[in-house]
VMD Tcl script that builds the backbone (N, CA, C; Angstrom):
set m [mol new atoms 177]
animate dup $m
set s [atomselect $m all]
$s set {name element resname resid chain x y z} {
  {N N UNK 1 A -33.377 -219.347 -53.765}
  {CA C UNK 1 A -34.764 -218.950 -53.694}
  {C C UNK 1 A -35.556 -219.762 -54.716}
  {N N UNK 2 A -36.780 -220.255 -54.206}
  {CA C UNK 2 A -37.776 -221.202 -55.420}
  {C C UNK 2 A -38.991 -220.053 -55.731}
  {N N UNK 3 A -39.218 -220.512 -57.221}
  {CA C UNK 3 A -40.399 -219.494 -57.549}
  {C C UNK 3 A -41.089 -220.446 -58.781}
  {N N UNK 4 A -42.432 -220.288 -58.727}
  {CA C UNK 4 A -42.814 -221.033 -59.711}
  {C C UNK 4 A -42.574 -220.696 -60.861}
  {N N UNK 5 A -42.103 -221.697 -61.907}
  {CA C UNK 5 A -42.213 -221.311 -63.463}
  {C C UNK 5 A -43.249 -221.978 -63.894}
  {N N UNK 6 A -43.348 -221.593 -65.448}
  {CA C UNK 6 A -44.932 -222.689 -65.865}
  {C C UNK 6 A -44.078 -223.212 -67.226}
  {N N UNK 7 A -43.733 -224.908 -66.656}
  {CA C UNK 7 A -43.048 -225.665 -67.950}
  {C C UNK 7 A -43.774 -225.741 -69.055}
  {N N UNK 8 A -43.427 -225.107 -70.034}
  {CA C UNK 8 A -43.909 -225.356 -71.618}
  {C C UNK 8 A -44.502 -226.644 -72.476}
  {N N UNK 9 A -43.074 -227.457 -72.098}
  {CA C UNK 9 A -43.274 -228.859 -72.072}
  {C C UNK 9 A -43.825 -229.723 -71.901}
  {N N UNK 10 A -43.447 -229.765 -70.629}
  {CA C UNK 10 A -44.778 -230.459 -69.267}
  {C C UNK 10 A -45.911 -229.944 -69.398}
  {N N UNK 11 A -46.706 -228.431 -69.937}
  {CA C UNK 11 A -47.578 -227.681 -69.488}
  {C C UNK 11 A -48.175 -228.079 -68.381}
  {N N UNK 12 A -47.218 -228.114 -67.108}
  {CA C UNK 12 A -47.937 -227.605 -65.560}
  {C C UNK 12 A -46.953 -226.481 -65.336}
  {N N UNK 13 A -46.938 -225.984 -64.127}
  {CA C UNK 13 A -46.470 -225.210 -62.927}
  {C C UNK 13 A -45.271 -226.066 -62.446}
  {N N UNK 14 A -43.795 -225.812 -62.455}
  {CA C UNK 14 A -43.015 -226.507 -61.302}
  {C C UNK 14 A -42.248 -225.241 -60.931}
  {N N UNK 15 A -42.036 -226.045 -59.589}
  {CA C UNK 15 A -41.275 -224.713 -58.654}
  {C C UNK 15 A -39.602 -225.267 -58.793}
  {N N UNK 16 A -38.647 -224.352 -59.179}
  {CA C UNK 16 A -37.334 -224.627 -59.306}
  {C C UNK 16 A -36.535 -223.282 -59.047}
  {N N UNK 17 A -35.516 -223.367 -58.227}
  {CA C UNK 17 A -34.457 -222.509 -57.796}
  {C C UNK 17 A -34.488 -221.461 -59.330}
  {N N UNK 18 A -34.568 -220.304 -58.783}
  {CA C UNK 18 A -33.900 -219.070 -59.555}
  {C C UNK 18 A -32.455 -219.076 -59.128}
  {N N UNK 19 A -32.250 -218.776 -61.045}
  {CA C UNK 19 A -30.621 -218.888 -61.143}
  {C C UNK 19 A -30.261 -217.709 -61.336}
  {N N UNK 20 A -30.717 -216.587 -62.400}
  {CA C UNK 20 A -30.639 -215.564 -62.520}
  {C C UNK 20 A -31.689 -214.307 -62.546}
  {N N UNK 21 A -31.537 -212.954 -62.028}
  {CA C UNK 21 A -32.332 -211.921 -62.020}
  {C C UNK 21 A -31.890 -211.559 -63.144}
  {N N UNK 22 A -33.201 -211.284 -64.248}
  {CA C UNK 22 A -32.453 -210.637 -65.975}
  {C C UNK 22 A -33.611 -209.407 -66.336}
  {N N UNK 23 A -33.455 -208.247 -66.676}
  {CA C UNK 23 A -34.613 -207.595 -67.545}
  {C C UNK 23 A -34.250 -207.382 -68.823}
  {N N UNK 24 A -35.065 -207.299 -69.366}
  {CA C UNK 24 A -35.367 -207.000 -71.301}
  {C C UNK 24 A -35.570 -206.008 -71.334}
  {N N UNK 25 A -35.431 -205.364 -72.520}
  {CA C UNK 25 A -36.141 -204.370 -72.910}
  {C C UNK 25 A -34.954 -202.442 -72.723}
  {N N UNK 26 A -35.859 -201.597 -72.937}
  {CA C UNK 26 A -34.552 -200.544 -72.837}
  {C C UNK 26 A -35.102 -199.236 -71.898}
  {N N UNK 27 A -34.762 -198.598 -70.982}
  {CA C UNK 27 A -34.920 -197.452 -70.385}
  {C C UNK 27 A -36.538 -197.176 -70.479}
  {N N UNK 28 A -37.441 -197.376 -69.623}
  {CA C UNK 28 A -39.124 -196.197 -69.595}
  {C C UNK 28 A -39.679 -197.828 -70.197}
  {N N UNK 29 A -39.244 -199.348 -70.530}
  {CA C UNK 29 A -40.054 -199.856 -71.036}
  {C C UNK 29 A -39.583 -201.384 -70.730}
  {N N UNK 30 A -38.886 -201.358 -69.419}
  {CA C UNK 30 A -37.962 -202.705 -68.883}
  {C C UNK 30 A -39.204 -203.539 -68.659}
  {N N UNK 31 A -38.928 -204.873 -68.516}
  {CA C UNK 31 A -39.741 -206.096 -67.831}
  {C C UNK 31 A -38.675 -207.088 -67.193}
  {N N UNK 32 A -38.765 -207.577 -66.227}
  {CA C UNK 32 A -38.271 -208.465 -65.161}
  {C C UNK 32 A -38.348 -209.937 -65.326}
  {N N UNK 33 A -37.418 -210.202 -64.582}
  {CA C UNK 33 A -37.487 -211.562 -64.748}
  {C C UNK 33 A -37.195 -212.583 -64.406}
  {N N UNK 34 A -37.233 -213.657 -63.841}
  {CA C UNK 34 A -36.274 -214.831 -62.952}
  {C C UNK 34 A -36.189 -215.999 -63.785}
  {N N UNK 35 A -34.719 -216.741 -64.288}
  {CA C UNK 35 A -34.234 -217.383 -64.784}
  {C C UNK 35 A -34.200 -218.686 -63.519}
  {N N UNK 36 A -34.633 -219.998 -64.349}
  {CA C UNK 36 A -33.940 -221.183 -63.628}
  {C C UNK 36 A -33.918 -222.633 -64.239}
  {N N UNK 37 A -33.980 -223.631 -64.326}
  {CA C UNK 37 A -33.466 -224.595 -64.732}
  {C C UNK 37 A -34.845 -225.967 -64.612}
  {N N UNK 38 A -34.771 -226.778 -64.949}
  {CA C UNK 38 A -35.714 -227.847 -64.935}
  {C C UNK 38 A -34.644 -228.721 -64.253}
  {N N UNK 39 A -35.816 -229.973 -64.060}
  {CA C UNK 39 A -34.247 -231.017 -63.501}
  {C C UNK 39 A -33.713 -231.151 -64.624}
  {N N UNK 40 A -34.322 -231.840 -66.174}
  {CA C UNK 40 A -33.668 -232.431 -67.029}
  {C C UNK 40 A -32.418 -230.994 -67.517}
  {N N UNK 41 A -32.588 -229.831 -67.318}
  {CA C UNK 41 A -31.609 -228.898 -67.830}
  {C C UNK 41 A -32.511 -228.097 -69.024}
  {N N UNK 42 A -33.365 -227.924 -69.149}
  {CA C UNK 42 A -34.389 -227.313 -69.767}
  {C C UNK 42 A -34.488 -225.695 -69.002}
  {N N UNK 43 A -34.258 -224.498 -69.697}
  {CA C UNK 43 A -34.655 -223.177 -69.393}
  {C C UNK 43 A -36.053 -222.728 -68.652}
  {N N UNK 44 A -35.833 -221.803 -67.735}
  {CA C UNK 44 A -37.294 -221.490 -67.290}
  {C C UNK 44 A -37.168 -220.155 -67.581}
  {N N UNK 45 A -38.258 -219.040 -67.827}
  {CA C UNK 45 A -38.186 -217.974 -67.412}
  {C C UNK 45 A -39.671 -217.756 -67.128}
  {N N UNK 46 A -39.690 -216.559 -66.163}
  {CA C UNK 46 A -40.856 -216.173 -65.259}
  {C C UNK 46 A -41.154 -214.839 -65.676}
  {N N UNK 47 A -41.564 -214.045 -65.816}
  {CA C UNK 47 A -41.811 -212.299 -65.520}
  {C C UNK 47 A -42.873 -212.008 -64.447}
  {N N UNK 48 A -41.720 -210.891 -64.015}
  {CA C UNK 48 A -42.611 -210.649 -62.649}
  {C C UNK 48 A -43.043 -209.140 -63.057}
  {N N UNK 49 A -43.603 -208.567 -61.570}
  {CA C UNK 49 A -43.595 -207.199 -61.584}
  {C C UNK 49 A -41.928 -206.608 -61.073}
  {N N UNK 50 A -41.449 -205.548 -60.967}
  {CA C UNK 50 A -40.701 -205.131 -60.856}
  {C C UNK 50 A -40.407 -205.215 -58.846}
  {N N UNK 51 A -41.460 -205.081 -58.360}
  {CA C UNK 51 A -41.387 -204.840 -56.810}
  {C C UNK 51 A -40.986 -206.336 -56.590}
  {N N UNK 52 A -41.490 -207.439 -56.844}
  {CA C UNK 52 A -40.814 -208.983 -56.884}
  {C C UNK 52 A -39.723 -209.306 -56.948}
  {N N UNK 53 A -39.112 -208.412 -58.325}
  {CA C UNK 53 A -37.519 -208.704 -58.804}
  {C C UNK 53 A -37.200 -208.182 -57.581}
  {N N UNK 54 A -37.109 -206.766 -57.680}
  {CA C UNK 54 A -36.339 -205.799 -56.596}
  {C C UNK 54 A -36.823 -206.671 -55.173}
  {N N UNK 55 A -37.410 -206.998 -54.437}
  {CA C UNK 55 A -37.385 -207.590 -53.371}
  {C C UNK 55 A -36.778 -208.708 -53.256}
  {N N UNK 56 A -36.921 -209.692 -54.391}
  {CA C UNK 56 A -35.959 -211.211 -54.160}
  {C C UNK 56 A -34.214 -210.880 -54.582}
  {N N UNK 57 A -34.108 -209.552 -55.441}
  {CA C UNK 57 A -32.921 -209.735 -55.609}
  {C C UNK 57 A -31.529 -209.166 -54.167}
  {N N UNK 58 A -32.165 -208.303 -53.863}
  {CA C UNK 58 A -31.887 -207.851 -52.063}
  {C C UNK 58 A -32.092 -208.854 -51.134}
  {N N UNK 59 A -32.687 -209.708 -51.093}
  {CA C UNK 59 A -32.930 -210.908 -50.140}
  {C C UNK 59 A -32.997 -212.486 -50.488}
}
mol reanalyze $m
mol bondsrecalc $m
mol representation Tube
mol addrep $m
């Protein structure tokens, strides 16, 4: 699945494969999230809303 991240680096927008579904945080106060990669191997992370995670991670 592709989802946009916003490179730090670069400061634009690139779209790159989610590698992992991750949340932070503890019970009544979670946040979401999609993990993925740059070409050079550089970290992405995204935060979504919760209905996003839960829908891309089922499909």
């Amino acid at each position: 699945m592709k989802h946009t991240f916003y490179d730090v680096k670069a400061k634009a927008k690139v779209n790159a494969d989610v590698t992992e579904f991750v949340t932070y945080g503890e019970a009544g106060r979670m946040r979401y999230a999609f993990k993925g990669k740059t070409a050079d191997g550089r970290s992405l992370t995204a935060f979504v809303s919760k209905d996003v995670w839960e829908k891309a991670k089922k499909g």
